[in-house]
N, C-alpha and C positions, 0 to 999 in steps of 0.2 A: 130948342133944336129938335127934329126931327127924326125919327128912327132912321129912316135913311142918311140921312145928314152923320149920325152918330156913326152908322157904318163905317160910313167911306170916313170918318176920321181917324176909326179905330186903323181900319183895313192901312192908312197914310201910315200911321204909326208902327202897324206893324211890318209892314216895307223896311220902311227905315230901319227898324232894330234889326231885320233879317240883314237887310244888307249891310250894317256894322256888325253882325256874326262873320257874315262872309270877307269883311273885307280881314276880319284877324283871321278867321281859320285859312283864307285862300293858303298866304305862304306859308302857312306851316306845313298845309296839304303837298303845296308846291316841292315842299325839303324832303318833306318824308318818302314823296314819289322818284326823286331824285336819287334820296337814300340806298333805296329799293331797287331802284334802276343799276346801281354800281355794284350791289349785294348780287343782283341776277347774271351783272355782268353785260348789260346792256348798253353801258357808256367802259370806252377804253383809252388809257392814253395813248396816243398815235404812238411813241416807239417803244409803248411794252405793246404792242398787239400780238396776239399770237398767231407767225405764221400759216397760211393758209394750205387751202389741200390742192393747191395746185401746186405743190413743193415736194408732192410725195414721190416724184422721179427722182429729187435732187436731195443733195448731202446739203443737210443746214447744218450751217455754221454761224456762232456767235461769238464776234470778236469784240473786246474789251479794250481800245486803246487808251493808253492813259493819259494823253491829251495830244496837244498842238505847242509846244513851244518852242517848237522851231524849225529852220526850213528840214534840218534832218530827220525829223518826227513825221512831216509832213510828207515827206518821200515814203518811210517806211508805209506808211499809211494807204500811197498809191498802189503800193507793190503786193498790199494783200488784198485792196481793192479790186486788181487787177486778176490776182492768182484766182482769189476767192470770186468768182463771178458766174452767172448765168449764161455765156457762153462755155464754160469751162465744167459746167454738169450741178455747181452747188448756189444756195440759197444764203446770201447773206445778210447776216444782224447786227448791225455796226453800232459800236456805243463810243463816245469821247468822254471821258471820266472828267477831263476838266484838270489833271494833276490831283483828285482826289481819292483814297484808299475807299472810302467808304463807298462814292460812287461806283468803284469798280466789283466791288462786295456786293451790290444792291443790282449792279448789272449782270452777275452771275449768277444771281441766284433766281432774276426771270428769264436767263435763258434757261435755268432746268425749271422752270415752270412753264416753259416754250416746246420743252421738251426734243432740243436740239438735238442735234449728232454728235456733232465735235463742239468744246470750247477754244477759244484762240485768247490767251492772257496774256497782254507786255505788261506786267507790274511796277506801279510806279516805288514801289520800296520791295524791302524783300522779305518783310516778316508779317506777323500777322495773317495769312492765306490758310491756316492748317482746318480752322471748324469751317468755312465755305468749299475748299478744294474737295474735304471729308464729304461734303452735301452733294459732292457733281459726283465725287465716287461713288456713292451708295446709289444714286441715280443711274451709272450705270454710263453715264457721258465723260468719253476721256478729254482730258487738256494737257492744251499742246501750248508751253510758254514759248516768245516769241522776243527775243533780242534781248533781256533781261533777266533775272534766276530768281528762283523763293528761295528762303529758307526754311523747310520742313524735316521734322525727325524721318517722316515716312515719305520715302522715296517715288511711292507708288502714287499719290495723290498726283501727281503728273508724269503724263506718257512720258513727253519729249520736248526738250527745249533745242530749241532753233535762233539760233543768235550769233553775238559775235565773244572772243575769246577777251574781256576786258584787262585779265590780269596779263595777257601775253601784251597786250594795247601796251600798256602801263612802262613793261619789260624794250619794249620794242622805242619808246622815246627816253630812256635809260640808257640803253645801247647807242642811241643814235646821238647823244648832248657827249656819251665818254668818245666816239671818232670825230665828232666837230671840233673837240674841244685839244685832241691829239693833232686832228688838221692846223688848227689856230696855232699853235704851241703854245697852251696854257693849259694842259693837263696838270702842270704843278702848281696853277696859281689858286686862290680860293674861289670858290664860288658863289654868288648867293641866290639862294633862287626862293621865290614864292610863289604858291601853286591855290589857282582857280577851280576848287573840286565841284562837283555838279549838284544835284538835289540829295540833301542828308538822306543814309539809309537803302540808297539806288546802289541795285547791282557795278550797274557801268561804272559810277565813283566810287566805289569800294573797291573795285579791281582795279583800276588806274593808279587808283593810289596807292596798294599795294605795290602793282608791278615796279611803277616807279620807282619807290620805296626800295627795291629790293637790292634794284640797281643804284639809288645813292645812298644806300647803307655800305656800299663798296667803296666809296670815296670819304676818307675823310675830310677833304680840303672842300666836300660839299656841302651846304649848306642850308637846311630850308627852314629859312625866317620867319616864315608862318603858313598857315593853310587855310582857306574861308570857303565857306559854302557861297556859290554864285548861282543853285538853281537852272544852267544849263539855259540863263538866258541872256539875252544883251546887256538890259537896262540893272539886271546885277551886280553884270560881269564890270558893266562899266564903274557903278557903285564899289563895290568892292574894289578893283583895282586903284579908283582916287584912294580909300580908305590905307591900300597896300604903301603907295607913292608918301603916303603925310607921314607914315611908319617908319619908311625907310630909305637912303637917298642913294643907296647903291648897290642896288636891284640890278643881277648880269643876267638873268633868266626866268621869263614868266610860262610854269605850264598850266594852260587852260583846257579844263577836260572836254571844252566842244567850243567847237566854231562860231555860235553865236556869241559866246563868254567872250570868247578873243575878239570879235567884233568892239564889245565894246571896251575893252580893256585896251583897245590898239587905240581907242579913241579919247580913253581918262589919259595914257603914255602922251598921246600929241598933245592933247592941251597944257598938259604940264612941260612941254616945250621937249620933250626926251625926243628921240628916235627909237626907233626900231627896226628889227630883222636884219638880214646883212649888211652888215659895215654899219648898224645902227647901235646904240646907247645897251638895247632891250634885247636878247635874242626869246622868238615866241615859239614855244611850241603847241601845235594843236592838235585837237582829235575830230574826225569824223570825215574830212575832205569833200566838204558839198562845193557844188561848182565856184561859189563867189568867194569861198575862201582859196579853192585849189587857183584860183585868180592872181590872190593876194601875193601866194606862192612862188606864181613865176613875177612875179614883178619884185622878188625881195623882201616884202612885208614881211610876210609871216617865214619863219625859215625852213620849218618843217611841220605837216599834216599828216599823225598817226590815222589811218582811214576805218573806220567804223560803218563797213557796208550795208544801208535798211534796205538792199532788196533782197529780203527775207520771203517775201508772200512764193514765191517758189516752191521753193525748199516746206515751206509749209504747207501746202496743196500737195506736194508729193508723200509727205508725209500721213498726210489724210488718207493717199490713195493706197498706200502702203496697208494703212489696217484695216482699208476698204475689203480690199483682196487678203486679207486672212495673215497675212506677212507679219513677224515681227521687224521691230522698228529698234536702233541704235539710243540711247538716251540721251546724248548730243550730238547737234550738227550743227559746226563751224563753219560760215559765209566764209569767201574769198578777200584778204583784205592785203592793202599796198603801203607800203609807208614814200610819202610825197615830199620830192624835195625839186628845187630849182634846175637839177639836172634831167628830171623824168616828167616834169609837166610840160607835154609838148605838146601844141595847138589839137592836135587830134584826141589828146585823152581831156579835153577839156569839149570839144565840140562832140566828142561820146557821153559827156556825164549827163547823166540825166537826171540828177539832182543836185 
């Protein structure tokens, strides 16, 4: 073979090995550039982005809700959408936790790396917040909880809570089972009741069921058979209710801490051939009064809807504007709420609800 000949063999040869270096080092090159890219801050996930400077007229806001399960969730949610908005002068950060603590710990802590104005936090339980709320104070970002409470030693870790009064809720279907039950004429007879509490650990079911509580601690011919977490959702409430019915076979009162609960809990009751609400088997009581239950209401179903008002986003936009302007601010503010019965749900407070 030929000096030339030998060249061009070598030269083939070394091709090939060049390009088996390359074909391993490419992706490695590939990752490390990547790496690189996320260290400089070059690549972001679309909703930790950090707001931009065209926000610098407007009050950003980061709101934490702690999820969707259900149409009352889903209302609260419009109403701060609404409040909190760009026609209304601020920038909002909207996060859906999903029902989880951690999510909403990991959403607080890039909005003070967003370096927002205000935080907005519905919490989905009430403890745990004290080293994150501590991270937004020291930052210098007040929060403003939103329909549910923490539990903190230190008060200051949030501004103002803006919500609904759960233990007065609790107190208010307590009151309302001792004059039905003096209407009926069966104030002396026993009662048994079993009650649908909401997600373990939530402000709103910790106050319901005290309130409750407080008022059939005052009976003793009252009775509660048992208590079950239902999660504040249907497919629970329904679950739990079959579980209540196999337990016991003379159930004169079910309270359900929210609307969807009672949904399906009105629906484990029919399959098991009972009745319910007036002149029914069951008498139901519920919380939160969103349109298709305040429905249920006047048709009999359900007998009475303690109401748990979400249009919050108000009240909390005023509150913003409040320490906008230099103003101090009250440390609660209580929503307007109704308690719903057959006699007050008239076609017009139903074609007004907007939830």
């Amino acid at each position: 073979m030929d000096t030339e000949a030998r060249s061009g063999v070598k030269k083939s040869r070394l091709n090939r090995h060049m390009r088996g270096i390359w074909l391993v080092l490419l992706p490695v090159m590939v990752l490390l550039m990547f790496m690189l890219g996320w260290g400089l801050g070059l690549f972001t996930e679309i909703e930790e982005e950090p707001y931009i400077s065209e926000t610098s007229n407007q009050i950003v806001v980061g709101v934490s809700q702690l999820g969707s399960e259900s149409g009352w969730r889903t209302a609260n949610t419009e109403s701060i959408q609404r409040a909190i908005s760009k026609e209304n002068g601020f920038f909002l950060i909207y996060n859906n936790a999903r029902q989880k603590q951690e999510n909403q710990i990991k959403a607080i802590r890039n909005f003070i790396s967003q370096r927002v104005d205000y935080i907005v936090l519905a919490p989905v339980v009430e403890s745990g917040w004290e080293t994150v709320l501590q991270e937004a104070k020291q930052a210098g970002i007040p929060v403003i909880l939103m329909d549910r409470s923490v539990e903190v030693e230190d008060q200051s870790l949030y501004t103002a809570l803006v919500g609904t009064d759960s233990v007065e809720e609790g107190r208010k279907a307590g009151r309302w089972l001792e004059e039905y039950l003096i209407k009926k004429r069966m104030s002396d007879r026993d009662i048994n009741i079993v009650v649908l509490k909401g997600t373990e650990g939530a402000s709103a079911q910790i106050g319901r069921t005290a309130g409750f509580s407080m008022i059939a601690g005052e009976h003793d011919n009252w009775h509660i058979l048992e208590q079950q977490y239902g999660d504040f959702t249907i497919y629970k409430g329904k679950e739990v209710m079959k579980d209540l019915l196999k337990k016991y076979k003379d159930i004169d009162v079910v309270v359900s801490q929210n609307d969807d609960m009672t949904f399906g809990a009105i629906e484990a009751i029919r399959e098991s051939g009972k009745t319910v609400g007036v002149n029914g088997d069951i008498t139901i009581i519920s919380f939160d009064a969103v349109h298709d239950a305040l429905e249920m209401v006047a048709e009999g179903v359900i007998n009475v809807d303690i109401e748990c008002n979400p249009d919050q986003g108000e009240y909390v936009s005023e509150v913003i504007r409040l320490l906008e302007s230099g103003q101090e601010v009250e440390k609660r503010y209580y929503v307007e709420e109704d308690v719903f019965t057959m006699e007050n749900v008239t076609q017009e407070v139903l074609d007004g609800r907007t939830y």
